[in-house]
N, C-alpha and C positions, 0 to 999 in steps of 0.2 A: 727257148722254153720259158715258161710262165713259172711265177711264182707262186709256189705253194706253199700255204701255209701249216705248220709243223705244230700242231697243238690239239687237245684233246676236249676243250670248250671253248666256246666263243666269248666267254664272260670274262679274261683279259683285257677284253677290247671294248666289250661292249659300255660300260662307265663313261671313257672320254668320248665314243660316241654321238653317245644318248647327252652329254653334258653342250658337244657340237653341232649336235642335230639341232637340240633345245634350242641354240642361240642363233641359227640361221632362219632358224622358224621366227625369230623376235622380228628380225629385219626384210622375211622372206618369207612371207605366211601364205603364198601361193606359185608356189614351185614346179619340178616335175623331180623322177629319179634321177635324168643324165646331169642339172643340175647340182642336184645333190652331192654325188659322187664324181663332180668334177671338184666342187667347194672341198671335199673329203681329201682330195691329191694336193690340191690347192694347199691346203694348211696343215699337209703331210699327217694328214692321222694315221697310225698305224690299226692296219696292214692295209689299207687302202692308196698308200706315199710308194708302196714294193708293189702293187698289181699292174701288167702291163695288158688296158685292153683290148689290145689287139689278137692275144691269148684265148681261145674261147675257155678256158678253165678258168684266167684270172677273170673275164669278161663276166663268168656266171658266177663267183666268187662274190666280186663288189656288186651284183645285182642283190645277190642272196644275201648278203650282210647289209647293204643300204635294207631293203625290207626290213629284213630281221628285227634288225634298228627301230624301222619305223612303226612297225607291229606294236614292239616294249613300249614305244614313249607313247602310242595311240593308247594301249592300255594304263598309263601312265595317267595318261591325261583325263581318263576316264573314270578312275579312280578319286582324282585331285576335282573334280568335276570345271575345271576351270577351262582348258579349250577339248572340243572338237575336232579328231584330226581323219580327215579325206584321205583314203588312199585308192586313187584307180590308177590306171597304165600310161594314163599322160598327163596325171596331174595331181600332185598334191597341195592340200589345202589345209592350214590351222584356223578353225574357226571360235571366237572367243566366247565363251556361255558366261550370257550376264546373270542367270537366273540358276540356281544348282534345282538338280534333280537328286530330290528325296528318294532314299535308296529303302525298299523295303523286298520282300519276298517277291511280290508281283509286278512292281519297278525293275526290278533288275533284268528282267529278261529282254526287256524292253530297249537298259543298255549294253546287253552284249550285241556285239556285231554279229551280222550272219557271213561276213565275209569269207567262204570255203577257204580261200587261200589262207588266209591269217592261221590255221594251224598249221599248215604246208609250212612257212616261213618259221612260225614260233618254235620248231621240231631243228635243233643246231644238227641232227645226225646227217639231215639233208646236204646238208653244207661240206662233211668232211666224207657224204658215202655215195654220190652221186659221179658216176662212171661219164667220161668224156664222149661214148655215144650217146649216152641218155641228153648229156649238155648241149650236143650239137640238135637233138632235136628239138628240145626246150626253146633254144634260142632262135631256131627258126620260128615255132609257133609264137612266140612271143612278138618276134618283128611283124609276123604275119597279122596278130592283135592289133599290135602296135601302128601299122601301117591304115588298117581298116578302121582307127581311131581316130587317126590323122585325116583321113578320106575323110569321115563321121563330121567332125569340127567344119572344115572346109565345106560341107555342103551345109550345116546348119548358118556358115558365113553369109554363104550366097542365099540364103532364104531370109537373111537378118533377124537369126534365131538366137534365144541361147544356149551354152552352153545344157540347158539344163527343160529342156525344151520336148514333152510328150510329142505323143504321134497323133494328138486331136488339135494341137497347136502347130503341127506340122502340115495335118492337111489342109485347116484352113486357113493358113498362110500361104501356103502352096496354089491355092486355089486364087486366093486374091492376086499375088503377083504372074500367073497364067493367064489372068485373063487384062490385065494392066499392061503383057509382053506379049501378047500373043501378033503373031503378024499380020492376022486378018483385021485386028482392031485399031491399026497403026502403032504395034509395038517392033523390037528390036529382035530379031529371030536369034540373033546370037545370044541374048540372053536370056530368051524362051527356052532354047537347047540347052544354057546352063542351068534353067529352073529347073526344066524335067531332068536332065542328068544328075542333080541337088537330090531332087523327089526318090531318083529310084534309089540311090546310095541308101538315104536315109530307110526308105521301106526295107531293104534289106539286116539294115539294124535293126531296126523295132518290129520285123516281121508282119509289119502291114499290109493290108487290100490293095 
């Protein structure tokens, strides 16, 4: 059996967290979650030192408090206007603002996040009322994110894209290294097959022609 944790807020925990988080962010400004919440076991923060992931209860437990976490000090930081913090499915980011953004009426909207999840995460009930079928479906769709992410990177790899890379910078990079690989032009067919198999992955993420 998995560890459950027996409490009625998260705000116990949340303090050396958020104080842990902070300081992995100093020397680790471009992370991911599994990272995260392995540094967490690592330096036995509590209740992440008692979660055994193998558990899907404890598994979605330190998923949903690693967030949790990351959400506060994201709005943390956004507050302090000093870093920037990235949160997607395979990668977190602190990025440092040299220049503060003046906060007025019509500023502000500007810096709240649209991130739907971020009140999913921010909402602790999630965390102590969420039933272990609900868990198991969560954490498939999330691998299933997860995985299509992983695919995602890898084909902007093979197009020597970035991370951060439109779908107008995809097709005509795409196009260049097609006709650079193509076999009819004395290119490598094997890696003509991995361009076009790069191409489609990516059309399917960015919903492209």
């Amino acid at each position: 059996m998995g560890m459950i944790v027996k409490m009625q807020t998260l705000n116990p925990y949340l303090t050396p967290i958020l104080h842990e988080l902070d300081q992995f962010l100093n020397y680790c400004s471009l992370s991911n979650e599994h990272q995260i919440i392995k540094h967490f076991q690592d330096k036995k923060i509590p209740p992440f030192d008692n979660f055994l992931l193998a558990n899907s209860k404890d598994l979605f437990s330190a998923h949903f408090l690693c967030m949790h976490a990351l959400y506060h000090l994201k709005n943390q930081y956004q507050r302090s206007q000093k870093f920037k913090l990235i949160i997607q499915s395979v990668r977190i980011q602190r990025i440092t603002l040299n220049d503060p953004i003046p906060v007025n009426e019509e500023s502000q909207t500007v810096l709240e996040t649209s991130d739907p999840l971020e009140s999913y995460y921010l909402n602790s009930k999630h965390y102590f009322e969420t039933q272990e079928e609900e868990i198991n479906d969560m954490l498939k769709s999330f691998w299933q994110m997860y995985i299509a992410q992983d695919n995602k990177k890898e084909a902007l790899d093979v197009l020597n894209l970035p991370i951060n890379a439109d779908a107008k910078m995809i097709k005509v990079q795409y196009l260049r290294l097609a006709q650079k690989h193509h076999p009819d032009k004395g290119g490598c067919a094997e890696m003509f097959t991995k361009i076009r198999q790069a191409k489609n992955i990516l059309d399917k993420s960015f919903h492209t022609p």
